[in-house]
Short mmCIF file of the C-alpha atoms (twelve columns), coordinates in Angstrom:
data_MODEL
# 
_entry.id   MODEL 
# 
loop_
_atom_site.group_PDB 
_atom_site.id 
_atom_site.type_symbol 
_atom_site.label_atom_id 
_atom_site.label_alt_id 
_atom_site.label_comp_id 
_atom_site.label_asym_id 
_atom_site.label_seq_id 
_atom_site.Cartn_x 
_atom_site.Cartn_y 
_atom_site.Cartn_z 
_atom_site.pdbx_PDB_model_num 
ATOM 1   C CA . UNK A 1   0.000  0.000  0.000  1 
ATOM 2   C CA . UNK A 2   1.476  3.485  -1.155 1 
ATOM 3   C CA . UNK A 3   0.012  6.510  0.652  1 
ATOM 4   C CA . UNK A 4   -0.003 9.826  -1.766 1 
ATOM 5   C CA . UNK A 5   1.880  12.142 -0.401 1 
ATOM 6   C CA . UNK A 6   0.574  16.091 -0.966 1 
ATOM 7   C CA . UNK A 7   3.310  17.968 -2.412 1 
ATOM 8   C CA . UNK A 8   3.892  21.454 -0.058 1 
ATOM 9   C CA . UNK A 9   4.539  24.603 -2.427 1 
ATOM 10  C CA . UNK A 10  8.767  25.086 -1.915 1 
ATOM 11  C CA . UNK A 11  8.634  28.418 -2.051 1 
ATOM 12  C CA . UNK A 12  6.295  30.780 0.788  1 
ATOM 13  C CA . UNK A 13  3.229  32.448 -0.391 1 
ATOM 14  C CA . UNK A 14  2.521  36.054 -0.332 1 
ATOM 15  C CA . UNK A 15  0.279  35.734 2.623  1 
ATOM 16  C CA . UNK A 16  3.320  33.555 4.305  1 
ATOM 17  C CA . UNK A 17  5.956  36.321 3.759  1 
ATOM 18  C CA . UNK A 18  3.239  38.896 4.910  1 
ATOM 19  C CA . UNK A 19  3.439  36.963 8.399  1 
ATOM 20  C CA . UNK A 20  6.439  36.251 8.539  1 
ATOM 21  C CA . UNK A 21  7.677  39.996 8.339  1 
ATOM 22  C CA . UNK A 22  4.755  40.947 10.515 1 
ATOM 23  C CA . UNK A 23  6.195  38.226 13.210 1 
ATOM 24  C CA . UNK A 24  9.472  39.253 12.766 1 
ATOM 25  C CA . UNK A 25  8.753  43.007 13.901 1 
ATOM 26  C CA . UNK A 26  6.409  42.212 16.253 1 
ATOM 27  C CA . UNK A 27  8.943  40.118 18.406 1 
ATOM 28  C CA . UNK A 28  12.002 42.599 17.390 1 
ATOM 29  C CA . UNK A 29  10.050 45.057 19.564 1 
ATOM 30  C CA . UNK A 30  10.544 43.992 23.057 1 
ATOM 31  C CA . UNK A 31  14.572 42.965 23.026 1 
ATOM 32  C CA . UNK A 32  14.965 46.153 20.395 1 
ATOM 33  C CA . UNK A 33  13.320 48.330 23.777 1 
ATOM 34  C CA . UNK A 34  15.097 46.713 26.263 1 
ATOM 35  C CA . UNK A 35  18.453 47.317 24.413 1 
ATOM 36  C CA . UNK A 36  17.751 50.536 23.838 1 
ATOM 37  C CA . UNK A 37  17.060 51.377 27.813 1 
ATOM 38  C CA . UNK A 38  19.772 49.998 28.742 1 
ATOM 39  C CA . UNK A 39  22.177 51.971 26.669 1 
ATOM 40  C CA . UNK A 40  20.732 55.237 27.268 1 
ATOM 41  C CA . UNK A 41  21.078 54.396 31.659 1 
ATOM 42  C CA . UNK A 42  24.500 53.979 30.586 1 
ATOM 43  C CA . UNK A 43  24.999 56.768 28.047 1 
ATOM 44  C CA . UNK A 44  23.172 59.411 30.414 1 
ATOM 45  C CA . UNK A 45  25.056 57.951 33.673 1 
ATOM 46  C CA . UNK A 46  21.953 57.699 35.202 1 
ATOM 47  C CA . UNK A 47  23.688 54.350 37.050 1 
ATOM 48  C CA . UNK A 48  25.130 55.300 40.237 1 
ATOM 49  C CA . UNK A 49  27.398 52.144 40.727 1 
ATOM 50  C CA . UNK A 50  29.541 49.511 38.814 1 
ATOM 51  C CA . UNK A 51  27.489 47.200 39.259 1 
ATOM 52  C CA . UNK A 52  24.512 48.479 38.175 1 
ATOM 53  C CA . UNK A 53  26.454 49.076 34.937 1 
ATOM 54  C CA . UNK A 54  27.425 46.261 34.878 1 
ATOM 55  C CA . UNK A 55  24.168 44.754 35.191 1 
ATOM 56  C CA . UNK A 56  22.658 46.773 32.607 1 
ATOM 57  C CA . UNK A 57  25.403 46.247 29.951 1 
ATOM 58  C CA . UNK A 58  24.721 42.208 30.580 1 
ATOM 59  C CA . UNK A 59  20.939 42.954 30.310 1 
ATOM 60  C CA . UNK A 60  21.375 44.904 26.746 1 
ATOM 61  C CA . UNK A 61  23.902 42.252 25.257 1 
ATOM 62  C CA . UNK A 62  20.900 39.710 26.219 1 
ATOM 63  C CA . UNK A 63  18.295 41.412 24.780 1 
ATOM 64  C CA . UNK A 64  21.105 41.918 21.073 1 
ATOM 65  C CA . UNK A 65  21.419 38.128 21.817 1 
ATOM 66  C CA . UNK A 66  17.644 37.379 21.293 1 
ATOM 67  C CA . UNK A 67  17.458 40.046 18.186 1 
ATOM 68  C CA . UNK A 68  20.326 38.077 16.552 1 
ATOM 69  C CA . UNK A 69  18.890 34.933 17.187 1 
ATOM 70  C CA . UNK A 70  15.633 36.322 15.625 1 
ATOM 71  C CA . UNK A 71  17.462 37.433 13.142 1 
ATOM 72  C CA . UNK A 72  19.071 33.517 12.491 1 
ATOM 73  C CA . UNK A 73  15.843 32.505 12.344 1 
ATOM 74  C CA . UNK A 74  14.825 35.051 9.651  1 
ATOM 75  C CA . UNK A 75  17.477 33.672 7.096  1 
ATOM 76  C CA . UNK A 76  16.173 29.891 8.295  1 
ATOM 77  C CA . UNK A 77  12.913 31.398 6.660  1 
ATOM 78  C CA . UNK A 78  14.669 32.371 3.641  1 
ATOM 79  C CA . UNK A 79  16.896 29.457 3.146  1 
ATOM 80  C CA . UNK A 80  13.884 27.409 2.833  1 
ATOM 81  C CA . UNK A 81  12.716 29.314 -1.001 1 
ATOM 82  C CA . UNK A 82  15.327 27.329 -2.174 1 
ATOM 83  C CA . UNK A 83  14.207 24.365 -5.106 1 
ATOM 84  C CA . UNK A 84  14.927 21.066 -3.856 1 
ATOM 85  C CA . UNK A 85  13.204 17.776 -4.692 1 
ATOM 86  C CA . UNK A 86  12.098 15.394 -2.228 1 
ATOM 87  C CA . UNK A 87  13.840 11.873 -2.088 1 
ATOM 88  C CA . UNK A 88  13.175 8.806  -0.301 1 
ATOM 89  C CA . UNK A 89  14.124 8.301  3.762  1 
ATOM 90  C CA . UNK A 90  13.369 5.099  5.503  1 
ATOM 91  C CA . UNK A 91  11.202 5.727  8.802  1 
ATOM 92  C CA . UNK A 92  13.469 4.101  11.014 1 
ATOM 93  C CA . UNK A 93  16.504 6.086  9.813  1 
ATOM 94  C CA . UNK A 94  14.974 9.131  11.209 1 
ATOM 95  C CA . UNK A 95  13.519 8.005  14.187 1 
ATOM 96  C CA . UNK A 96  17.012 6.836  14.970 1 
ATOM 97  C CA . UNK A 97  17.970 10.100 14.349 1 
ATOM 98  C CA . UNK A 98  15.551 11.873 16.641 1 
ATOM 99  C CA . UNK A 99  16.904 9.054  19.448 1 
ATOM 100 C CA . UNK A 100 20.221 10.302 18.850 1 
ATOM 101 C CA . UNK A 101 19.134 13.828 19.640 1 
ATOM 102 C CA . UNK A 102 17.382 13.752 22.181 1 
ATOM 103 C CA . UNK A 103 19.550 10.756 24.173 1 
ATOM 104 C CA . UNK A 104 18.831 7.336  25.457 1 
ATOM 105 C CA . UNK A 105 15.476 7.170  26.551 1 
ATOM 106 C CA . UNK A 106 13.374 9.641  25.141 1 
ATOM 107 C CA . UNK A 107 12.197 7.864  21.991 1 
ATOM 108 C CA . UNK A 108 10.531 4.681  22.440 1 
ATOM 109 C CA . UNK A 109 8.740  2.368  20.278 1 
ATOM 110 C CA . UNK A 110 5.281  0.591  20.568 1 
ATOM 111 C CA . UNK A 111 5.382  -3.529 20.817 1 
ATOM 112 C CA . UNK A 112 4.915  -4.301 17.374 1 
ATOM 113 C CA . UNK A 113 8.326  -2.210 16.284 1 
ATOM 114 C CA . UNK A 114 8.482  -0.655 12.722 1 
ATOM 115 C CA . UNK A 115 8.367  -1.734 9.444  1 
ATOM 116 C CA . UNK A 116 11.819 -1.658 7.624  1 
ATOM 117 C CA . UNK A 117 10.871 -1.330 4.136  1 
ATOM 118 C CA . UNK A 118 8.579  1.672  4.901  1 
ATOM 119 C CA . UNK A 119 9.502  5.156  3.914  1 
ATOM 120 C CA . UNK A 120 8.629  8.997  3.530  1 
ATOM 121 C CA . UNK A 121 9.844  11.406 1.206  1 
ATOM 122 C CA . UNK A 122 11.534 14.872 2.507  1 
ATOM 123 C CA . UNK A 123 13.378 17.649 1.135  1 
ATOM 124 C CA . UNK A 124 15.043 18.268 4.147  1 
ATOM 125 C CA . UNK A 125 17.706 15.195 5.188  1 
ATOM 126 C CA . UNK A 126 17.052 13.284 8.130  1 
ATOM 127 C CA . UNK A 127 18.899 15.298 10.187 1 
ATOM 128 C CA . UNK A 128 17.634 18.602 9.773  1 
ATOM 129 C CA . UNK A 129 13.967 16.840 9.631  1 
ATOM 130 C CA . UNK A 130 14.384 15.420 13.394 1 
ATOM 131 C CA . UNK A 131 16.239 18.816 14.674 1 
ATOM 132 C CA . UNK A 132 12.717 20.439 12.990 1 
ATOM 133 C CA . UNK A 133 10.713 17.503 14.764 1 
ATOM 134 C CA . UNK A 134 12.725 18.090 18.146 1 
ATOM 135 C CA . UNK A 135 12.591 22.238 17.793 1 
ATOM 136 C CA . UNK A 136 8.562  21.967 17.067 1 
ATOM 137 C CA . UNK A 137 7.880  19.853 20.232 1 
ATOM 138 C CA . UNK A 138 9.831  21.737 22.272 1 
ATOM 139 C CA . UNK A 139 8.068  24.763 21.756 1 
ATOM 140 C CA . UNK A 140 4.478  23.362 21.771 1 
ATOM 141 C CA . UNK A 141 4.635  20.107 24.158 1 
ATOM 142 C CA . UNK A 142 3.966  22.321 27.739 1 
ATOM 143 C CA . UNK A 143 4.456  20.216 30.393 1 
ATOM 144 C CA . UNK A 144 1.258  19.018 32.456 1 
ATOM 145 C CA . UNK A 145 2.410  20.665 36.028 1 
ATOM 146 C CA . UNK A 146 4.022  23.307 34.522 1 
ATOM 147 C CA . UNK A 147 7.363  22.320 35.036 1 
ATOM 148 C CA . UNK A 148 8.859  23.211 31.601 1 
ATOM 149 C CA . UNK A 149 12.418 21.520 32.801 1 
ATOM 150 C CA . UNK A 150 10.825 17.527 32.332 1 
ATOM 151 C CA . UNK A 151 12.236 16.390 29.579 1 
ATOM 152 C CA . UNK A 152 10.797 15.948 26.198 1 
ATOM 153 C CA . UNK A 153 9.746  12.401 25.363 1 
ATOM 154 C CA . UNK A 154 8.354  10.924 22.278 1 
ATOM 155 C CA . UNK A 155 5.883  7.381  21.516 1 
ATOM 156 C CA . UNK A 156 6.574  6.054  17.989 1 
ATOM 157 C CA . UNK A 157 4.095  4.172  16.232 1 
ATOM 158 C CA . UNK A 158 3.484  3.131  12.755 1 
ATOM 159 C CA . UNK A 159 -0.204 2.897  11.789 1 
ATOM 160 C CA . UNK A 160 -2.795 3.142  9.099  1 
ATOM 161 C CA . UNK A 161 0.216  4.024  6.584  1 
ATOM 162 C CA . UNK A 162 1.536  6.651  9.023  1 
ATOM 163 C CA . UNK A 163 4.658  7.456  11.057 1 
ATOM 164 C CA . UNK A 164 3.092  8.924  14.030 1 
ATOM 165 C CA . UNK A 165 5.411  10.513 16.664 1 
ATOM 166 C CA . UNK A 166 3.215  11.035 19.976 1 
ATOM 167 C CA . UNK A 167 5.598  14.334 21.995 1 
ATOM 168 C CA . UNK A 168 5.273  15.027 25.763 1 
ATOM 169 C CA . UNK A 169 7.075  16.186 28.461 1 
ATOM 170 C CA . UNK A 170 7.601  13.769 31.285 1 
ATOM 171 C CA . UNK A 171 7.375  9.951  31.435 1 
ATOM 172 C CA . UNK A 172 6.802  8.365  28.557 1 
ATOM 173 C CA . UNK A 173 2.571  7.576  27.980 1 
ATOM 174 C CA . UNK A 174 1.218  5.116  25.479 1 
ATOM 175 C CA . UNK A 175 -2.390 6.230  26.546 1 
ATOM 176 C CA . UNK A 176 -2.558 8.459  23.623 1 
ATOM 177 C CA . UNK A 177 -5.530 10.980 23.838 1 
ATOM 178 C CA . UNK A 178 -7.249 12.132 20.655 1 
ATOM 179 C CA . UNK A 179 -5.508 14.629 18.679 1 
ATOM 180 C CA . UNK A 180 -8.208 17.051 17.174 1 
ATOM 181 C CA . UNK A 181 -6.625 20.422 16.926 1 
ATOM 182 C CA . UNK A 182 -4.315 21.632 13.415 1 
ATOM 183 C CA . UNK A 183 -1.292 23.501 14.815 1 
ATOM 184 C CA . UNK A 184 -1.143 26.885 13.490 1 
ATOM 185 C CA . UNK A 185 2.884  27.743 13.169 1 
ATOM 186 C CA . UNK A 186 2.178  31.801 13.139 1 
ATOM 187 C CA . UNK A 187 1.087  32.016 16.685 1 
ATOM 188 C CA . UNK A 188 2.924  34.989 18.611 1 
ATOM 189 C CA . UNK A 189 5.377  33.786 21.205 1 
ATOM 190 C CA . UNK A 190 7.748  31.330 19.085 1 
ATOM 191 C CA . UNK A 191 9.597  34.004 16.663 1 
ATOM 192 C CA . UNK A 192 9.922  31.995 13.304 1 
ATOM 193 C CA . UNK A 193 11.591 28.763 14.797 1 
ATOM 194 C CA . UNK A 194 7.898  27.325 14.697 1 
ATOM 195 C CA . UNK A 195 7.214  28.412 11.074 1 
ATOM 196 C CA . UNK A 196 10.554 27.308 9.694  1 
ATOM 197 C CA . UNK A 197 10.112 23.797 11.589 1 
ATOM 198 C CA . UNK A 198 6.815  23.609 10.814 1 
ATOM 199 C CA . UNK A 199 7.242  24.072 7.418  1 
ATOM 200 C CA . UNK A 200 10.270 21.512 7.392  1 
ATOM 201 C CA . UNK A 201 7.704  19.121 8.585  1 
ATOM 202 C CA . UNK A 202 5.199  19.805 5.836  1 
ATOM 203 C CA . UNK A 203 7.594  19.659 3.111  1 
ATOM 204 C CA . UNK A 204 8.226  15.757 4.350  1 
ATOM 205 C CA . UNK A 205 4.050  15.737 4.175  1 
ATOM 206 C CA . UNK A 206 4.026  16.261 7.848  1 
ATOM 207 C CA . UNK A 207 1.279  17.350 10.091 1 
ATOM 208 C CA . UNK A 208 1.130  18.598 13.582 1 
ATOM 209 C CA . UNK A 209 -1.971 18.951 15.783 1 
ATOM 210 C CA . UNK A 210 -2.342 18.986 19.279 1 
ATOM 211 C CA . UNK A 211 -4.878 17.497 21.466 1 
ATOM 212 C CA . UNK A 212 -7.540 20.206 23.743 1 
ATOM 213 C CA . UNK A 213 -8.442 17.351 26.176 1 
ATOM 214 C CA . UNK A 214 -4.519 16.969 26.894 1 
ATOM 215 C CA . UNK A 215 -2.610 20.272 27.137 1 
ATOM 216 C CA . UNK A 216 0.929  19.743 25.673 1 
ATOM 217 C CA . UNK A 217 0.323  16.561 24.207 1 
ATOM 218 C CA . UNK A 218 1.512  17.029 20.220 1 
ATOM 219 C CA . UNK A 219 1.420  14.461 17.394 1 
ATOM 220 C CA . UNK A 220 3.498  14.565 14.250 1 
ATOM 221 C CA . UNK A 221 2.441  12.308 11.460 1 
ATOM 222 C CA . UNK A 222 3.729  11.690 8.279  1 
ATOM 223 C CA . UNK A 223 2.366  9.423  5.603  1 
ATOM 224 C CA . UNK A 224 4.588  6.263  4.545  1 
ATOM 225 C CA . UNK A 225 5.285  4.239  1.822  1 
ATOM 226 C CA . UNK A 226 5.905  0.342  1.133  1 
ATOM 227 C CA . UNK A 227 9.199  -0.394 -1.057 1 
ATOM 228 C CA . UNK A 228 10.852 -3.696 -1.843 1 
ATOM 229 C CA . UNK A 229 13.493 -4.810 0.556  1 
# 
């Protein structure tokens, strides 16, 4: 059985480049502020000690430090207009990868194991497709308590022609609650890391939804296809 695979568009709409740049100045704003203060304290010697020049120099080299990381993820954006055809990538060889981000532990496997002979087709390479996988489930799977230190864990699973990759944070849970909400990848808070993941994802005919009856439960799916050993 062959699942069809929905191609993704390489290159970003209009409307995508319209939030993207509106993204991209909305969370310039705060570190851009907060830089800006900073300096003028210090310009104006409005700081009475050392150390509270001291502490507002590190505060203004943080806040440069988020704009350039912004600004990282602006050109991740970019990068992706490039052409680039999709090729084949066996399931396993990037859930291996994922394990070997993430560390022993973290990834585990259902019972019945995976198919060998199963694959999906990506753009990206199976490195830069779990680093997208491991970057979107950081940001979206909360942790139940609110403890955003547990560590991420992921449930693999193979079924009905999918690769399904069940993210939490905390012990590892095969009682897998019903996933019935799309992620949207332009919510405020996330910069463009979740875009340019997300859209990694969908280019290897990913999807990502999240489940309201479990907060910080995510599921990444992709469809698979049978080859000959």
């Amino acid at each position: 059985m062959v699942t069809p695979v929905t191609d993704v568009p390489t290159r970003a709409s209009a409307d995508e480049i319209e939030k993207a740049l509106s993204l991209l100045i909305h969370d310039l704003r705060t570190p851009l502020g907060v830089a800006l203060g900073y300096v003028r304290l210090i310009k104006d010697e409005r700081l009475a000690s050392p150390e509270e020049r001291e502490k507002a120099l590190a505060r203004a080299i943080t806040a440069l430090g988020s704009m350039w990381r912004l600004c990282e993820d602006a050109d991740g954006f970019l990068a992706q207009q490039t052409e680039g055809a999709r090729t084949a990538m066996r399931s396993r060889t990037l859930v291996d990868r994922l394990a070997g981000r993430l560390g022993t532990g973290r990834v585990h496997q259902q019972a019945d194991g995976m198919n060998e002979h199963r694959t999906l087709r990506s753009r990206a390479g199976s490195a830069d497709l779990a680093q997208a996988i491991e970057c979107a489930a950081n940001l979206l799977a909360r942790s139940g308590n609110g403890v955003a230190a547990e560590p991420l864990t992921f449930v693999v699973s193979e079924e009905a022609g999918e690769l399904r990759l069940f993210a939490r944070r905390g012990l590892p849970s095969t009682d897998i609650p019903e996933f019935d909400t799309v992620v949207d990848p332009w919510r405020k808070g996330y910069g463009l890391s979740l875009p340019v993941a997300c859209r990694v994802i969908a280019q290897a005919g990913g999807r990502l939804s999240m489940a309201s009856s479990s907060p910080g439960a995510l599921l990444i799916s992709f469809p698979l296809e049978d080859v000959l050993a």
